[in-house]
C-alpha positions in Angstrom: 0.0 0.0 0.0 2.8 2.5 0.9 4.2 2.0 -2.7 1.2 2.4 -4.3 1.4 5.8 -2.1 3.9 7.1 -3.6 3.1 6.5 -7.3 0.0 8.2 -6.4 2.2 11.2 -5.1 4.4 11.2 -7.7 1.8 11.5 -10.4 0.0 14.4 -8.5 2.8 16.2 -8.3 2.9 16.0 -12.0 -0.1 16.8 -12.7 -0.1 19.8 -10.6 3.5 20.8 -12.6 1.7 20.1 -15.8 -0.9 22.5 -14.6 0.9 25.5 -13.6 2.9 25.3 -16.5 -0.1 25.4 -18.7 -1.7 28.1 -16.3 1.3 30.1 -16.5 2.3 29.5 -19.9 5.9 28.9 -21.2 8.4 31.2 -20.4 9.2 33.2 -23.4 12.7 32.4 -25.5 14.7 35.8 -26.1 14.9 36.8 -29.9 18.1 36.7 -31.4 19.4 39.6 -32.7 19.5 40.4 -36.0 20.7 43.5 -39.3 19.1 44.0 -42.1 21.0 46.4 -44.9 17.7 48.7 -45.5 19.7 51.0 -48.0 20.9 50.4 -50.5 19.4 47.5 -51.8 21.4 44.1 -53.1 21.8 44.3 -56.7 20.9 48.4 -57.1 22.9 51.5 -58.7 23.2 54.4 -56.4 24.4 57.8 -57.1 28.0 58.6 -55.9 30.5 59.6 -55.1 28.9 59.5 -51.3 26.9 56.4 -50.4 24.8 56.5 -47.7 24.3 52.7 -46.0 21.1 52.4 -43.6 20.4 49.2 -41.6 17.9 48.0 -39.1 18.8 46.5 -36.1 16.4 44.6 -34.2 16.2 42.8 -30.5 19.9 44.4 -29.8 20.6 47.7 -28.6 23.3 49.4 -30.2 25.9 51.4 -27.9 28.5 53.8 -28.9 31.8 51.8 -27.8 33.5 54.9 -26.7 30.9 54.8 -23.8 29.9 51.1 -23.4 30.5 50.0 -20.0 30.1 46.2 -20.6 31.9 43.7 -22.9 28.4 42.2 -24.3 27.2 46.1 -25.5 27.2 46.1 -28.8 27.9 47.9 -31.8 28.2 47.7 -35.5 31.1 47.9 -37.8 30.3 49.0 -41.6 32.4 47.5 -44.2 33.0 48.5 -47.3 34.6 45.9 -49.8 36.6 44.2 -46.6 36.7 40.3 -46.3 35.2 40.0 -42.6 36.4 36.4 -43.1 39.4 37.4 -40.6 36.9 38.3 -38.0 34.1 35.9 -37.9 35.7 33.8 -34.9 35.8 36.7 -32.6 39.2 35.8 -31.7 40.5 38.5 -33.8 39.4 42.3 -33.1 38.0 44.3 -36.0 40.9 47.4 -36.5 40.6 51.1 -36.0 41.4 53.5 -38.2 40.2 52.0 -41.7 38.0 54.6 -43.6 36.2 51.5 -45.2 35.6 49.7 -41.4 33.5 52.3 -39.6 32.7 51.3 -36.0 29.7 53.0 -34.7 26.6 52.3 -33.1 24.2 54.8 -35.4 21.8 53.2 -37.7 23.5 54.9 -41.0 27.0 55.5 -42.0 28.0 57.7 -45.4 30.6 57.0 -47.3 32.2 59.5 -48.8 34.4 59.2 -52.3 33.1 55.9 -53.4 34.3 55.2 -56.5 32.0 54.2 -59.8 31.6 50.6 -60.4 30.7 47.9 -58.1 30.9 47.1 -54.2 29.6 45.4 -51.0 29.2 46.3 -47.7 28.7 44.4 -45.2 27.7 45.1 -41.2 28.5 43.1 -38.4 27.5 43.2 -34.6 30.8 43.6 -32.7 31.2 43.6 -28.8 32.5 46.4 -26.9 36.6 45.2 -27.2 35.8 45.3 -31.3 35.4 41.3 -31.5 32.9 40.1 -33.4 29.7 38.8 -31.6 29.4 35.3 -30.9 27.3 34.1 -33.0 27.7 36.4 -35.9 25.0 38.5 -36.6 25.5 40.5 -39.7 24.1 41.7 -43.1 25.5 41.9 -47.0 24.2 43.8 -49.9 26.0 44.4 -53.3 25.3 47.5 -55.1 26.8 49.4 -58.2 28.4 53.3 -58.0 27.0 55.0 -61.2 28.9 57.6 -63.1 29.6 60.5 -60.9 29.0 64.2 -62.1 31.8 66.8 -60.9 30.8 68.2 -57.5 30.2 72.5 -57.5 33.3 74.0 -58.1 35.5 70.9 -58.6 38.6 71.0 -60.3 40.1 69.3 -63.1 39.2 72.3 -65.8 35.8 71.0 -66.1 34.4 74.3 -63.3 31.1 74.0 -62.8 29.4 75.4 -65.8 29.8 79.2 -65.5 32.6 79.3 -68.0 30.7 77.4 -71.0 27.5 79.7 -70.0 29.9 82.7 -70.6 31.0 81.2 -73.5 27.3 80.8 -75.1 26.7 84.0 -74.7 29.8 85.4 -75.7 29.0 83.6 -79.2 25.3 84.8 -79.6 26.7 88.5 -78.8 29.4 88.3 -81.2 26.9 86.7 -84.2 24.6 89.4 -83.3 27.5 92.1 -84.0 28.6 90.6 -87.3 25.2 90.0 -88.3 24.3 93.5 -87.8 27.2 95.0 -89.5 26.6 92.3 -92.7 23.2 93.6 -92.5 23.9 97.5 -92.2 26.6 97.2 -95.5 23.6 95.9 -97.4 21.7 98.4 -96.8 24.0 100.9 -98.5 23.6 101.8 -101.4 
C-alpha cells in the first residue's frame, strides 16, 4: 500500500506541474538579434560619389563603444569591400582607423568618395573590445556606383558650368554684331 502511495504522489505532483505550466504559460525564448542592410538595396545602382548605407537592427541595442561599459554592448562595424572572413571567430578584433571599417553604433553611415563601379558592404555586430559577436549576426548587400558628375566648383578644368554659360553668350553676342554689321553694308547703297 505504501508504494502504491507514492506512485500516487508522484503523479500528482505531475499533474499539478503540468498545470501550472499550462496556467502560467511557457516562459518566453529571447529573440536573437538580427541586421538587415535597409539602403541600399542588393543588386541596385546608387548615385556617388557619397553612399549612404542604412540598416535596421532589431532585438539588440546598439551602444556607442567609446561609452559602453560592458563587454556584451554592442555595436556595429560598416564595411566597405573588406573580407570579414578574418573576424568571424571573434578571436580577432576588428581594426581602427580604416576609412572603409567604420565602427559606430548609429543606424547609418555615409561614405564619402566611393568610386564608380561595383561594391559590398557588409555590417557586423561587434562587442565592446571590437570582437565580433558570438554568434555572428551580420548583413551583405552588393550595389553598383553609377557615373559621378563633378561636385560644385571641382577641379580638373571642367568648373562648374559658369565658364561654358559665358561662353554661349559670348558667341550669340558676337553673331549678333557681325550680323548687324553684314546687315547694315547691305543696306548701302
Amino acid at each position: 500500500m505504501k508504494g502504491s502511495l507514492g506512485v500516487f504522489r508522484g503523479v500528482g505532483l505531475l499533474g499539478l506541474l503540468a498545470s501550472l505550466i499550462f496556467l502560467l504559460g511557457t516562459p518566453p525564448v529571447a529573440a536573437a538579434p538580427a541586421l538587415r542592410i535597409v539602403s541600399p538595396t542588393d543588386g541596385a545602382t546608387v548615385a556617388g560619389p557619397d553612399v549612404t548605407i542604412q540598416i535596421e537592427a532589431t532585438d539588440v541595442t546598439l551602444v556607442d563603444g567609446r561609452v559602453a561599459t560592458r563587454n556584451e554592448d554592442v555595436h556595429t562595424h560598416y564595411l566597405l569591400d573588406i573580407d570579414p572572413t578574418p573576424y568571424l571567430d571573434g578571436k580577432q578584433n576588428m581594426p581602427i582607423g580604416d576609412p572603409h571599417l567604420v565602427h559606430s553604433a548609429a543606424t547609418s553611415n555615409t561614405f564619402t568618395d566611393v568610386a564608380p563601379g561595383p561594391h559590398t558592404v557588409i555590417t557586423i555586430l561587434s562587442y565592446k573590445d571590437h570582437h565580433v559577436s558570438q554568434p555572428v549576426v551580420m548583413a551583405k548587400v552588393s550595389f553598383t556606383v553609377g557615373p559621378t558628375t563633378p561636385r560644385a566648383g571641382g577641379g580638373g578644368g571642367h568648373g562648374d558650368g559658369r565658364a561654358a554659360g559665358s561662353l554661349a553668350a559670348g558667341t550669340v553676342l558676337l553673331t549678333l554684331l557681325v550680323g548687324g554689321l553684314l546687315l547694315r553694308r547691305r543696306a548701302r547703297p
